[in-house]
CHARMM internal coordinates of N, CA and C (Angstrom, degrees):
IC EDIT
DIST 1 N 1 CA 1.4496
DIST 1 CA 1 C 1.5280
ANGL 1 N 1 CA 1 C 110.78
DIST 1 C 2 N 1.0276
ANGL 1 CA 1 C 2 N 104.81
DIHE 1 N 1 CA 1 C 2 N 135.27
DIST 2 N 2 CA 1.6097
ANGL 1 C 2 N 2 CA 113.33
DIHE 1 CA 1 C 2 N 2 CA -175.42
DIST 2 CA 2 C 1.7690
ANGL 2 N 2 CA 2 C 103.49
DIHE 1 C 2 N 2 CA 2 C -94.76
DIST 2 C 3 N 1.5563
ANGL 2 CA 2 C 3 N 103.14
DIHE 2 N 2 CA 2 C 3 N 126.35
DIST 3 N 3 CA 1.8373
ANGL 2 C 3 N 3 CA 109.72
DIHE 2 CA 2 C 3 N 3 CA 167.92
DIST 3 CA 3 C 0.9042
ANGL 3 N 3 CA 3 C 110.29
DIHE 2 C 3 N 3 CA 3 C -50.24
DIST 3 C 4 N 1.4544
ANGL 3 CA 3 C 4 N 100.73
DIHE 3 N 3 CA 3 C 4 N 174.88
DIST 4 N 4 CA 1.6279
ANGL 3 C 4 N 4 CA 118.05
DIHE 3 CA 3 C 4 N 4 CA -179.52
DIST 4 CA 4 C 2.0629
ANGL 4 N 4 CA 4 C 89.45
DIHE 3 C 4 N 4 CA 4 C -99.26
DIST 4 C 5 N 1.6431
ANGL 4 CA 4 C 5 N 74.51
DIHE 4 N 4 CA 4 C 5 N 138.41
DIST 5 N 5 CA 1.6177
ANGL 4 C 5 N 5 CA 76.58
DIHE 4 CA 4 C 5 N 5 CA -175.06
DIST 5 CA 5 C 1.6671
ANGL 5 N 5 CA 5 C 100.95
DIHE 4 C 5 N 5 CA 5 C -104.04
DIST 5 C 6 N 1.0965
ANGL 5 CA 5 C 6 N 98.57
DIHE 5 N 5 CA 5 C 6 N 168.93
DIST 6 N 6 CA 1.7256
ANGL 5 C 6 N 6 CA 114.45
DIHE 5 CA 5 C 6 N 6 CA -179.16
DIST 6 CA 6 C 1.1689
ANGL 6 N 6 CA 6 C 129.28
DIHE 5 C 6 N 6 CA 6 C -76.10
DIST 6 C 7 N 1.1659
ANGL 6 CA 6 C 7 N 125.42
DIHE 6 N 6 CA 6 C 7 N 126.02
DIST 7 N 7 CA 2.2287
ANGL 6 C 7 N 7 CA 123.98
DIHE 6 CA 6 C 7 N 7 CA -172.28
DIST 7 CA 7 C 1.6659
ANGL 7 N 7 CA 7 C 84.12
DIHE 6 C 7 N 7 CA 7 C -68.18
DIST 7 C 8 N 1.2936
ANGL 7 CA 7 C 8 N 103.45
DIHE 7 N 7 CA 7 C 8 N 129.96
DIST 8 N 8 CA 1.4348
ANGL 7 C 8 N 8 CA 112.98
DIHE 7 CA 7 C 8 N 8 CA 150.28
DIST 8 CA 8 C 1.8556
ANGL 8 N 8 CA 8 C 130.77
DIHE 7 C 8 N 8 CA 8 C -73.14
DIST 8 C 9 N 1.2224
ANGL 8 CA 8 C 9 N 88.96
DIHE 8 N 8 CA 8 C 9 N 137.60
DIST 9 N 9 CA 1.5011
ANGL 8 C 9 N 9 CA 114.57
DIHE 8 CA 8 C 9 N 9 CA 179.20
DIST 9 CA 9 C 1.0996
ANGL 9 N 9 CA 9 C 102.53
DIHE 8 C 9 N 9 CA 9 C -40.23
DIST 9 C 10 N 1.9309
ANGL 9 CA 9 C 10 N 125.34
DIHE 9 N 9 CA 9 C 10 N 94.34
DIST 10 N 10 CA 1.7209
ANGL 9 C 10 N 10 CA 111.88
DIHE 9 CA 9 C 10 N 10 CA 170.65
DIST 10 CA 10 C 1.5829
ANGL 10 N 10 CA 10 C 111.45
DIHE 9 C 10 N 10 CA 10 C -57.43
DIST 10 C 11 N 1.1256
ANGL 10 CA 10 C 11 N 109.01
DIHE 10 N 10 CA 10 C 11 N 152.40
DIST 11 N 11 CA 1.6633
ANGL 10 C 11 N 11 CA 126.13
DIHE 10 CA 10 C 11 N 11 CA 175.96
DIST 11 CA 11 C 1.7437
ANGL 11 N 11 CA 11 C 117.96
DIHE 10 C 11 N 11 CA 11 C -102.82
DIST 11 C 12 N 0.9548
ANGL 11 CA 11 C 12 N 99.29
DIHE 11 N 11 CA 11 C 12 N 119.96
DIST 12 N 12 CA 1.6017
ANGL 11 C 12 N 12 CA 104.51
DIHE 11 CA 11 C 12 N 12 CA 173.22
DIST 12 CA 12 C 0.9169
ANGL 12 N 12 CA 12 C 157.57
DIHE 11 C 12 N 12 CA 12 C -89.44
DIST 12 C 13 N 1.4109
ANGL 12 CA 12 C 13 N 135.06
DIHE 12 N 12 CA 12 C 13 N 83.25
DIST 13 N 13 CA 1.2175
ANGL 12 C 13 N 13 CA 141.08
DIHE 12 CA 12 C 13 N 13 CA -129.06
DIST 13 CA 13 C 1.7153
ANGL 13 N 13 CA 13 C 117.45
DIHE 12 C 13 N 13 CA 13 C -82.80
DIST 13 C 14 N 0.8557
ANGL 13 CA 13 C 14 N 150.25
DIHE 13 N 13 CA 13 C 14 N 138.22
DIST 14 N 14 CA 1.4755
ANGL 13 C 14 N 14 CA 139.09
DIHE 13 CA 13 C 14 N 14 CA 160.20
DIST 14 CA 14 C 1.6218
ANGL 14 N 14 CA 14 C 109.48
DIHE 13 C 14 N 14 CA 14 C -108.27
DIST 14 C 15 N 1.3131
ANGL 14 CA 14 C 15 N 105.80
DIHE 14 N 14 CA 14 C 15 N 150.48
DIST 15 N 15 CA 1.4920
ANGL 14 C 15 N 15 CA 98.37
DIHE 14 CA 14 C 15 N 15 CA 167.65
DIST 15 CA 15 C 1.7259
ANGL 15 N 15 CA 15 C 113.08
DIHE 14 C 15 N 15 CA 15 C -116.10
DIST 15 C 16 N 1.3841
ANGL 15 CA 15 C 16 N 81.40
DIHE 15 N 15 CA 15 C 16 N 157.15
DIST 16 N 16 CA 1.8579
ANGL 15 C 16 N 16 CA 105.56
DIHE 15 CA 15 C 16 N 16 CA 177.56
DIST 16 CA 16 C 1.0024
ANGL 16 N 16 CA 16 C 122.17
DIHE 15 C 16 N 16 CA 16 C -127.92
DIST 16 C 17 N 1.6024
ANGL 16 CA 16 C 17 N 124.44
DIHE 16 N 16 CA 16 C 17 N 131.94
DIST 17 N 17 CA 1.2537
ANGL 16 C 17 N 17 CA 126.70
DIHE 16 CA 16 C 17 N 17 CA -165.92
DIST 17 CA 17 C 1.3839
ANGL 17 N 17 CA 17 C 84.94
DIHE 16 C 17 N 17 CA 17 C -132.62
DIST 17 C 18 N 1.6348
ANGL 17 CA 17 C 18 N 112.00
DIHE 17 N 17 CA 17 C 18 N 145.29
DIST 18 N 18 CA 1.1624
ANGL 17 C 18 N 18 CA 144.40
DIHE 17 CA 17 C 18 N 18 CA 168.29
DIST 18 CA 18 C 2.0981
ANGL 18 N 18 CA 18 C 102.89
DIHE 17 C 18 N 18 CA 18 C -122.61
DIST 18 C 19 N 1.5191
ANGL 18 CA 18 C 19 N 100.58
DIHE 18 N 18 CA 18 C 19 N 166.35
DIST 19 N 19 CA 1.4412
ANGL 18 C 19 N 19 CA 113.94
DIHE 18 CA 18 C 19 N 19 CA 178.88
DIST 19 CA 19 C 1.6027
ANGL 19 N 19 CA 19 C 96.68
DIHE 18 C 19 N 19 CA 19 C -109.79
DIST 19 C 20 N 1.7944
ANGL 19 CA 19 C 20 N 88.99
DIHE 19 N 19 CA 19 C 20 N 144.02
DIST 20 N 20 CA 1.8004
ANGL 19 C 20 N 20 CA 91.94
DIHE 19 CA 19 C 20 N 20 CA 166.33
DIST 20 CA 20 C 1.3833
ANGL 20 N 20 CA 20 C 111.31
DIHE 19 C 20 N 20 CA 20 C -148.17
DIST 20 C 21 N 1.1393
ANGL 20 CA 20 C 21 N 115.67
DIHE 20 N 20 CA 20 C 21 N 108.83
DIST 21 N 21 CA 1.6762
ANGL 20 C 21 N 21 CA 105.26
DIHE 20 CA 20 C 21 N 21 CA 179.58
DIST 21 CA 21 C 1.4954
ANGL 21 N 21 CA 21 C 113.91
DIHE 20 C 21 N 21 CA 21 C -41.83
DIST 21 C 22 N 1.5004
ANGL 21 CA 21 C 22 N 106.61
DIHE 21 N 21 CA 21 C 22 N 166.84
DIST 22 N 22 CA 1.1371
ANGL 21 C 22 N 22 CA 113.95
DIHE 21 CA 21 C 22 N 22 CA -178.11
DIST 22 CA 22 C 1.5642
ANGL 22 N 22 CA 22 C 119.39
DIHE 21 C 22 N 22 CA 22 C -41.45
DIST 22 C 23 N 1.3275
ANGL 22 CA 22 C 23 N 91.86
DIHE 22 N 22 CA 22 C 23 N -65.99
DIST 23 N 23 CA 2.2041
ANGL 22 C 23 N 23 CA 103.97
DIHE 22 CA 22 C 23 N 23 CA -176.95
DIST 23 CA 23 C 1.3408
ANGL 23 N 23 CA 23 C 95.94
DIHE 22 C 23 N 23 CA 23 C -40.95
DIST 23 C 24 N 1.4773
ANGL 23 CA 23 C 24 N 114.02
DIHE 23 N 23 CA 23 C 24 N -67.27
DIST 24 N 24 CA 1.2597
ANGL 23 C 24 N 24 CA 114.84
DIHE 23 CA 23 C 24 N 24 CA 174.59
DIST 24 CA 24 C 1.5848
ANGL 24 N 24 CA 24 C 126.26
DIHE 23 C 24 N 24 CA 24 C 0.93
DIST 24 C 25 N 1.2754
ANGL 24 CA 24 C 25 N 85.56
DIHE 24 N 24 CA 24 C 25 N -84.45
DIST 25 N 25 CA 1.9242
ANGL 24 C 25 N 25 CA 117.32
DIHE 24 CA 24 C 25 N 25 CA -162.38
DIST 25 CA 25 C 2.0091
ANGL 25 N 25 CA 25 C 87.31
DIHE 24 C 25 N 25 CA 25 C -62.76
DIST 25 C 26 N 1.1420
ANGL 25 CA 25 C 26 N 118.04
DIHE 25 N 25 CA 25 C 26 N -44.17
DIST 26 N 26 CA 1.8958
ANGL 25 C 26 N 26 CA 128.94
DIHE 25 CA 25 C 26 N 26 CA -158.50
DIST 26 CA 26 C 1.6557
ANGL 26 N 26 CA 26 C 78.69
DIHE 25 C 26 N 26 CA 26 C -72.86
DIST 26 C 27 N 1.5843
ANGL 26 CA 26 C 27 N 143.01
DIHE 26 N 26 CA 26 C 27 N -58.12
DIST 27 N 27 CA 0.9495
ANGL 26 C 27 N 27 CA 131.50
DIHE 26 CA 26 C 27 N 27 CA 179.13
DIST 27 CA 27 C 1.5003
ANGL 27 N 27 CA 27 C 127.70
DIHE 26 C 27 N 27 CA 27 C -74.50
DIST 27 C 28 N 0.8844
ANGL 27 CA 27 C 28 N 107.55
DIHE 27 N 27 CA 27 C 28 N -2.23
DIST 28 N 28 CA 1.8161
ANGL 27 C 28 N 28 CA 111.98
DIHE 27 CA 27 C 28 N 28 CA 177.33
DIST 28 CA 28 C 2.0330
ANGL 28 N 28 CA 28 C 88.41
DIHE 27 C 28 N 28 CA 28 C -86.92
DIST 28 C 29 N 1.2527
ANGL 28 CA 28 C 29 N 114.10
DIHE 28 N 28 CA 28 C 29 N -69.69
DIST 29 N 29 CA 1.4199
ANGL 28 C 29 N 29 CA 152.61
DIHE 28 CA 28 C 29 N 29 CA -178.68
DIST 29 CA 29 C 2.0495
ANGL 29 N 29 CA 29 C 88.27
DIHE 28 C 29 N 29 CA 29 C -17.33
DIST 29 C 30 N 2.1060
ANGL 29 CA 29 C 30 N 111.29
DIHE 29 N 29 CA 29 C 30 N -67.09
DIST 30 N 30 CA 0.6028
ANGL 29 C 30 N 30 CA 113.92
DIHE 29 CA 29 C 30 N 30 CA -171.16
DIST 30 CA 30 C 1.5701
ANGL 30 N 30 CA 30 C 131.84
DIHE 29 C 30 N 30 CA 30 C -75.64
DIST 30 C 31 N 1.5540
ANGL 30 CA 30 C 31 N 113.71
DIHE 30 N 30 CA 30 C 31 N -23.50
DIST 31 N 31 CA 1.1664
ANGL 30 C 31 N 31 CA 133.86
DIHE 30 CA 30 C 31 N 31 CA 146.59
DIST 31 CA 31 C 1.4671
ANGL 31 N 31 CA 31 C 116.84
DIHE 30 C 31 N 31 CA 31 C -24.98
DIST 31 C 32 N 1.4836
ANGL 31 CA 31 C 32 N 97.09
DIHE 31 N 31 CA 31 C 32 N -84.99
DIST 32 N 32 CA 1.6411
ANGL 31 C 32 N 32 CA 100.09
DIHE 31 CA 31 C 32 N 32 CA -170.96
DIST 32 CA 32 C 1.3936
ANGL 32 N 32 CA 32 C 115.25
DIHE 31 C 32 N 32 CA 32 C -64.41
DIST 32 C 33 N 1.5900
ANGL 32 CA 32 C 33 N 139.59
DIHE 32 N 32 CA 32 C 33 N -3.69
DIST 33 N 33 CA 1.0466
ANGL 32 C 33 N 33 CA 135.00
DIHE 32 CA 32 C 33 N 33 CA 166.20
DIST 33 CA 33 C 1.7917
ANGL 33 N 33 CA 33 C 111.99
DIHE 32 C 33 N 33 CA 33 C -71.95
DIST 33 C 34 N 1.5637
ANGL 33 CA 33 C 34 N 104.34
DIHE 33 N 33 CA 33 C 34 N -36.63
DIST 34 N 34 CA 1.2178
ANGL 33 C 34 N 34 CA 122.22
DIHE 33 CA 33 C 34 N 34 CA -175.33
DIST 34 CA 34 C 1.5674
ANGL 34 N 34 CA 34 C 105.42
DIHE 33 C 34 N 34 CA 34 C -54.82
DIST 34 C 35 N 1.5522
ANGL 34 CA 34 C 35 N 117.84
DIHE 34 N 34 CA 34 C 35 N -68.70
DIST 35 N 35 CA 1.8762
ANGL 34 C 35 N 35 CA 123.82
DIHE 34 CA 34 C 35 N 35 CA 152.76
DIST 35 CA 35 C 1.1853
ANGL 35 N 35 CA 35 C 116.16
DIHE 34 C 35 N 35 CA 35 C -50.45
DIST 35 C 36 N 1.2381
ANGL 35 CA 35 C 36 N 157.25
DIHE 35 N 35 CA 35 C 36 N -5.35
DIST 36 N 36 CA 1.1072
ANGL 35 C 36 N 36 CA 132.08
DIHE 35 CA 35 C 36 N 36 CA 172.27
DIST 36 CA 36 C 2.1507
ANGL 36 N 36 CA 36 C 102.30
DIHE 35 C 36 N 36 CA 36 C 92.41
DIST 36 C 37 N 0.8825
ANGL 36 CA 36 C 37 N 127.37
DIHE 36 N 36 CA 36 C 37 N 25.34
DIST 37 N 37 CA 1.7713
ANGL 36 C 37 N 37 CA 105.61
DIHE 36 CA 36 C 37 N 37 CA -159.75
DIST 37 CA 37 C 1.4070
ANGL 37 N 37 CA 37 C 85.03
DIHE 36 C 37 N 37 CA 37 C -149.29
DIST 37 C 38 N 1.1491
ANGL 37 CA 37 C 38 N 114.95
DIHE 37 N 37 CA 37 C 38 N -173.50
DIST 38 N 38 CA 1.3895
ANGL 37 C 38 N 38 CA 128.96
DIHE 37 CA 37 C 38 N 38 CA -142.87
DIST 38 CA 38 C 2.1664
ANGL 38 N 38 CA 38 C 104.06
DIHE 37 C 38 N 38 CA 38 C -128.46
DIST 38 C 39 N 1.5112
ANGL 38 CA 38 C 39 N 123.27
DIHE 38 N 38 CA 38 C 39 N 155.17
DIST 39 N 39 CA 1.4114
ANGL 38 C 39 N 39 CA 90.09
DIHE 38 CA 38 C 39 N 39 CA 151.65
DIST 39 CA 39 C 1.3588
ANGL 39 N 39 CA 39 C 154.08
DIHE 38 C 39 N 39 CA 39 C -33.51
DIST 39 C 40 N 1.5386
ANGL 39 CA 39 C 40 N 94.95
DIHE 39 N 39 CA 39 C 40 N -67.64
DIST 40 N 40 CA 0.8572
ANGL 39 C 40 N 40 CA 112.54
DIHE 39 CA 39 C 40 N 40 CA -146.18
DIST 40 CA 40 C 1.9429
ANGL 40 N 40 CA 40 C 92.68
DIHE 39 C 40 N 40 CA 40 C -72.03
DIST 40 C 41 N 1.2401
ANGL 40 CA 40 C 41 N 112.18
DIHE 40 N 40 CA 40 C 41 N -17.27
DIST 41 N 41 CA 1.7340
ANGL 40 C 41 N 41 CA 122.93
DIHE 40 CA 40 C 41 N 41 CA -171.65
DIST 41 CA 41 C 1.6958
ANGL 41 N 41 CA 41 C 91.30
DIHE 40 C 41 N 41 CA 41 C -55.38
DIST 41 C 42 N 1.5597
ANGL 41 CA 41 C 42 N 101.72
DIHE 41 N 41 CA 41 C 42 N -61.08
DIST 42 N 42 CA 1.5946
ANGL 41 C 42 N 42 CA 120.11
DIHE 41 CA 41 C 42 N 42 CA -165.28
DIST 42 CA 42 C 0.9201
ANGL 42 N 42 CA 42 C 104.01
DIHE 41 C 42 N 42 CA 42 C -61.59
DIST 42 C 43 N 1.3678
ANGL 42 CA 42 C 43 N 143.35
DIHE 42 N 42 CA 42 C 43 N -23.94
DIST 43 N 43 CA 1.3330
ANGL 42 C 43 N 43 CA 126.82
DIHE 42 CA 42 C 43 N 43 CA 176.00
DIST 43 CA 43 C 1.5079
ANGL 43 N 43 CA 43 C 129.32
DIHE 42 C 43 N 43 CA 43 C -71.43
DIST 43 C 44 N 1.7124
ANGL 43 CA 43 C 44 N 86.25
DIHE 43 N 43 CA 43 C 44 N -45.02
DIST 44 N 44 CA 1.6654
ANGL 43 C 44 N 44 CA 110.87
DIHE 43 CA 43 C 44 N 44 CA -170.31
DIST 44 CA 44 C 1.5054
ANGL 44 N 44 CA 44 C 96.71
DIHE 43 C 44 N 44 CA 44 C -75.45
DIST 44 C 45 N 1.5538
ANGL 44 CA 44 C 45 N 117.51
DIHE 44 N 44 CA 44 C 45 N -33.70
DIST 45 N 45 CA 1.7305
ANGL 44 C 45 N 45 CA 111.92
DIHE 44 CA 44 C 45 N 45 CA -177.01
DIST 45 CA 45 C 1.9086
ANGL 45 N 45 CA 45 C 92.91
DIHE 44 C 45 N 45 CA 45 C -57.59
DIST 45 C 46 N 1.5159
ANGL 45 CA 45 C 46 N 109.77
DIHE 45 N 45 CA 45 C 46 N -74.25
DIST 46 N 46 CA 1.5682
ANGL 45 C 46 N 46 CA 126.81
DIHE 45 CA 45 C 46 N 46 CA 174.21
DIST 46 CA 46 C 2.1065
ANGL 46 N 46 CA 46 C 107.25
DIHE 45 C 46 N 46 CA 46 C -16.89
DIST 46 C 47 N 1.0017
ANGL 46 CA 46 C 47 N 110.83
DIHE 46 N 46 CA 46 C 47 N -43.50
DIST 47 N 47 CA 1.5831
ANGL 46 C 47 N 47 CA 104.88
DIHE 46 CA 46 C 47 N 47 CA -165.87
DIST 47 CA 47 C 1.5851
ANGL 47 N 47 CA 47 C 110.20
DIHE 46 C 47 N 47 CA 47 C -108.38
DIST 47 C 48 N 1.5183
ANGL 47 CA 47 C 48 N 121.81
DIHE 47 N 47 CA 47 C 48 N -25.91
DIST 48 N 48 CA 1.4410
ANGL 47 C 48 N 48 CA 127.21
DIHE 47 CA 47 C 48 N 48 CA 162.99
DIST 48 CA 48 C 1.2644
ANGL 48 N 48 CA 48 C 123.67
DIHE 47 C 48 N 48 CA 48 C 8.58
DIST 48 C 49 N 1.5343
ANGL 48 CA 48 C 49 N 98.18
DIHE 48 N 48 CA 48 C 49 N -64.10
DIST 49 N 49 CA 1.9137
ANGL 48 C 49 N 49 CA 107.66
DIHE 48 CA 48 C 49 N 49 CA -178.76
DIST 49 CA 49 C 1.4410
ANGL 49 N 49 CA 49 C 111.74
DIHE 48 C 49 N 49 CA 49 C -60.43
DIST 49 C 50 N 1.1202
ANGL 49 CA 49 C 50 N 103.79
DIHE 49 N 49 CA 49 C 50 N -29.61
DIST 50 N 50 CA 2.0449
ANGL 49 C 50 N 50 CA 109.31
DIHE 49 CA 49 C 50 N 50 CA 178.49
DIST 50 CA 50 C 1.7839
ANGL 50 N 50 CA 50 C 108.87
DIHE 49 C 50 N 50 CA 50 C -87.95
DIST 50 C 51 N 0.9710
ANGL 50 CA 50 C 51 N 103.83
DIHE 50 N 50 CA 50 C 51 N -34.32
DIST 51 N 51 CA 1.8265
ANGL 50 C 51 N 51 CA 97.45
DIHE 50 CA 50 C 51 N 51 CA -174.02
DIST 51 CA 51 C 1.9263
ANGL 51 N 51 CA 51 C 106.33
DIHE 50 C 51 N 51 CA 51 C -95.03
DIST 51 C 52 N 0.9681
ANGL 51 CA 51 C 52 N 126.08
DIHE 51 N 51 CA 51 C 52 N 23.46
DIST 52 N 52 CA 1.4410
ANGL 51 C 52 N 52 CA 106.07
DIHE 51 CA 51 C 52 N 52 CA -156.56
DIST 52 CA 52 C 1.3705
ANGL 52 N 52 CA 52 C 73.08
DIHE 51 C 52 N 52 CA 52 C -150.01
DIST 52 C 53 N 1.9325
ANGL 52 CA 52 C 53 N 123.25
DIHE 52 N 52 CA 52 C 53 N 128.37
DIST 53 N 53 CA 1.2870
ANGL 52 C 53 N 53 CA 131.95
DIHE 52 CA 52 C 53 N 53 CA 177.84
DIST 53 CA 53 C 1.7091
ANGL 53 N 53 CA 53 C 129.31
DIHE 52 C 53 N 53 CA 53 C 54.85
DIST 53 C 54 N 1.8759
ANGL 53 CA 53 C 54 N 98.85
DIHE 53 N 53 CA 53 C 54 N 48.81
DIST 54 N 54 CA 1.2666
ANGL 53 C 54 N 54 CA 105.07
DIHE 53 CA 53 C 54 N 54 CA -175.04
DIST 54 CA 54 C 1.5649
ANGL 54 N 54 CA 54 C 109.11
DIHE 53 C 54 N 54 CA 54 C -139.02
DIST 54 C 55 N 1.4712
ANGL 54 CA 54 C 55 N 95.55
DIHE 54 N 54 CA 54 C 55 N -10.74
DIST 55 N 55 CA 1.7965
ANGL 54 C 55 N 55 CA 103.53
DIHE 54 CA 54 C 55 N 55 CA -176.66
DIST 55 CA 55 C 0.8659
ANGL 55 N 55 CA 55 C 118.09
DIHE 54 C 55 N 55 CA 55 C -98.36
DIST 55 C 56 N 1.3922
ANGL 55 CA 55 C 56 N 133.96
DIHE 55 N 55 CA 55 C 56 N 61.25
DIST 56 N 56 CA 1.7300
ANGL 55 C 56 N 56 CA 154.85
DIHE 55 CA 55 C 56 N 56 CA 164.90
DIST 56 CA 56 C 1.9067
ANGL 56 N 56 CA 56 C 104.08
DIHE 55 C 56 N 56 CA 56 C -137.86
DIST 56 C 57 N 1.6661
ANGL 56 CA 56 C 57 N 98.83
DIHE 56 N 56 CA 56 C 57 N -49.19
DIST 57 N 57 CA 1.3305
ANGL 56 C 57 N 57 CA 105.71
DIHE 56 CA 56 C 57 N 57 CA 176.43
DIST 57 CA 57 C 1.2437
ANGL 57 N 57 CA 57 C 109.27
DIHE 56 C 57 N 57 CA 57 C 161.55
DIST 57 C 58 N 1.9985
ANGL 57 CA 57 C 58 N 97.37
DIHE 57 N 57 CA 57 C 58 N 153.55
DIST 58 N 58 CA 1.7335
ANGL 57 C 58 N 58 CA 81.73
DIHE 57 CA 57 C 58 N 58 CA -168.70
DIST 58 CA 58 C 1.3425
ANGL 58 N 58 CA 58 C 114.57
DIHE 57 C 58 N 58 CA 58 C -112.51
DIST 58 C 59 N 1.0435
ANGL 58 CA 58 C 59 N 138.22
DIHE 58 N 58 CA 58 C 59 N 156.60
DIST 59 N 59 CA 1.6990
ANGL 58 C 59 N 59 CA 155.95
DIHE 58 CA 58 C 59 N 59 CA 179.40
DIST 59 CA 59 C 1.3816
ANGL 59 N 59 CA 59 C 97.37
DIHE 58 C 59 N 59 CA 59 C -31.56
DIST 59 C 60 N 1.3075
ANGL 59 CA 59 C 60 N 114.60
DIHE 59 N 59 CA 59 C 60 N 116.81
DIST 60 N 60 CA 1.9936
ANGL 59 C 60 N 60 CA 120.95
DIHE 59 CA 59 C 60 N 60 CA 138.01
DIST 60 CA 60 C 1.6569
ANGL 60 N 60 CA 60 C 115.54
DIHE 59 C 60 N 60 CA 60 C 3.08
DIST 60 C 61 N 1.4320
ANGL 60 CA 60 C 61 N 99.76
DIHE 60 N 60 CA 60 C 61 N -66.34
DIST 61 N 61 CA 1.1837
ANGL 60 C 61 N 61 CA 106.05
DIHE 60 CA 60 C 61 N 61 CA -160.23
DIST 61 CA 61 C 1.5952
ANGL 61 N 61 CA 61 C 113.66
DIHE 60 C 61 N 61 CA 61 C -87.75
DIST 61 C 62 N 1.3593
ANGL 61 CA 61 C 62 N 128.80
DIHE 61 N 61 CA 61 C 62 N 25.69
DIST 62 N 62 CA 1.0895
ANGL 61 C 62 N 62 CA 131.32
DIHE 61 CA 61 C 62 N 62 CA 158.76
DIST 62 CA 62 C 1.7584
ANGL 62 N 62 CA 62 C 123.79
DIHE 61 C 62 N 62 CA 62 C -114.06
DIST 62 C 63 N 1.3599
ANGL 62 CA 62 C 63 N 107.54
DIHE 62 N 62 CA 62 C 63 N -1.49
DIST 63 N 63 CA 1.2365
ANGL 62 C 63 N 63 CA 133.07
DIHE 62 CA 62 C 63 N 63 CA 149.06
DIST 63 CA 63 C 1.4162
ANGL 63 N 63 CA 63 C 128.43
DIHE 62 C 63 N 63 CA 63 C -67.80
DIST 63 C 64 N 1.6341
ANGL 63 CA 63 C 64 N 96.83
DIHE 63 N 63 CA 63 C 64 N 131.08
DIST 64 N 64 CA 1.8590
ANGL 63 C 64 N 64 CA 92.87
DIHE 63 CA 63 C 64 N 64 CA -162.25
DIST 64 CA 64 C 1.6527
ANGL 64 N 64 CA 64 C 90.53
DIHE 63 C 64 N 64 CA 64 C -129.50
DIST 64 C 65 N 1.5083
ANGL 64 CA 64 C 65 N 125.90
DIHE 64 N 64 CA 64 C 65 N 147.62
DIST 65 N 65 CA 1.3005
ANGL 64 C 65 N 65 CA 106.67
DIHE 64 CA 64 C 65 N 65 CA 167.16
DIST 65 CA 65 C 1.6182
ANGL 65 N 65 CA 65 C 114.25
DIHE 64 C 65 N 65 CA 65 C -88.81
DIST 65 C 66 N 1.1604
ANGL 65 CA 65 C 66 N 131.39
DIHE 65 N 65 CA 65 C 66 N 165.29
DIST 66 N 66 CA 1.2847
ANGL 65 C 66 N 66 CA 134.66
DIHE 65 CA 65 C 66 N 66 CA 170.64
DIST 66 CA 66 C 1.6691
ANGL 66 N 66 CA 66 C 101.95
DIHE 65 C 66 N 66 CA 66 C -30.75
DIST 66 C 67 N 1.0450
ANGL 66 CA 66 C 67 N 110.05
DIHE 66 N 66 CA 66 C 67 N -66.80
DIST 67 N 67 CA 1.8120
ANGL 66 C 67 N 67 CA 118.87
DIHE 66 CA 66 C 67 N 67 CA -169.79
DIST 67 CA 67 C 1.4742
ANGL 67 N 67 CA 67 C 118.92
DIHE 66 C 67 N 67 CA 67 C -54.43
DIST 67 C 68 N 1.6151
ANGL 67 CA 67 C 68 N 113.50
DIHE 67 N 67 CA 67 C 68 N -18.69
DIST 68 N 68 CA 1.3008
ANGL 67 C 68 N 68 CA 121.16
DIHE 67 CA 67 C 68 N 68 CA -159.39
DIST 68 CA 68 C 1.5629
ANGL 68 N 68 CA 68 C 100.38
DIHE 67 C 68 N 68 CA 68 C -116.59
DIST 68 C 69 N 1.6990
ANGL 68 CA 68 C 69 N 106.71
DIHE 68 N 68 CA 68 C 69 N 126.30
DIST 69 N 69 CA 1.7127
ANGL 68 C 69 N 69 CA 112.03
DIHE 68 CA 68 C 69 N 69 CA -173.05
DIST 69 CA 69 C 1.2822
ANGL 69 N 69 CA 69 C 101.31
DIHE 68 C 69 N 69 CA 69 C -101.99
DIST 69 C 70 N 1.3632
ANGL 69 CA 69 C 70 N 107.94
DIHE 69 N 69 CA 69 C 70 N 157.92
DIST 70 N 70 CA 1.8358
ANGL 69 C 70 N 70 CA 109.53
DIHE 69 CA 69 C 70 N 70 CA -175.48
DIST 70 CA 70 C 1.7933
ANGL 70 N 70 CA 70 C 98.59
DIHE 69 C 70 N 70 CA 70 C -87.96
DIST 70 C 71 N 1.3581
ANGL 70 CA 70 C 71 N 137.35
DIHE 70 N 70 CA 70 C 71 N 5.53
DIST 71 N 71 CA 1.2098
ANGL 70 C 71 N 71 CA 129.40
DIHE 70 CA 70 C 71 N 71 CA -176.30
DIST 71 CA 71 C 1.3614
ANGL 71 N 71 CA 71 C 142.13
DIHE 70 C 71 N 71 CA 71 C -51.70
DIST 71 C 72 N 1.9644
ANGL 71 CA 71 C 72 N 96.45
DIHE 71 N 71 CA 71 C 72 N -26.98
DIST 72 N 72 CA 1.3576
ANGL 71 C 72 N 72 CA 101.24
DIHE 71 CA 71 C 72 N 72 CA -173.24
DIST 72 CA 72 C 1.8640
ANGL 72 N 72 CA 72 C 94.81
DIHE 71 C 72 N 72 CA 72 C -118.19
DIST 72 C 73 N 1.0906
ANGL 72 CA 72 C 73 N 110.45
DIHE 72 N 72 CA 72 C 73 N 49.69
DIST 73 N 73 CA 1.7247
ANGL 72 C 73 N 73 CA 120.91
DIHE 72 CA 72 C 73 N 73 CA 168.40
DIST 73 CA 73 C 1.7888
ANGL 73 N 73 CA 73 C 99.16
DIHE 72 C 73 N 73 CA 73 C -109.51
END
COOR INIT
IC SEED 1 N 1 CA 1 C
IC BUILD
């Protein structure tokens, strides 16, 4: 006999819109046809390191004070 299995946790999406000039958007557009993948893939692959292990809290060391420039890192 097979259990009763569990309703999965719906997921919640928000959306985000950014602006892209034309060339822009014709070169993003032509890119991802070039790979095979999609926008929205390239973006989320492109930003990963920032959205993934930051929503509890983020590291010391990505904190800058007003006075302090990232130039000599």
């Amino acid at each position: 006999m097979a259990g009763k299995t569990r309703k999965r946790k719906k997921i919640r999406y928000t959306k985000l819109t950014i602006k892209l000039s034309a060339k822009q958007k014709q070169s993003l557009i032509n890119y991802c046809i070039a790979r095979q993948t999609t926008p929205n893939k390239l973006i989320k692959k492109s930003i990963k390191r920032y959205i993934n292990g930051f929503d509890k809290n983020v590291p010391d060391e990505f904190y800058t004070s007003e006075k302090q420039l990232d130039l000599f890192n």
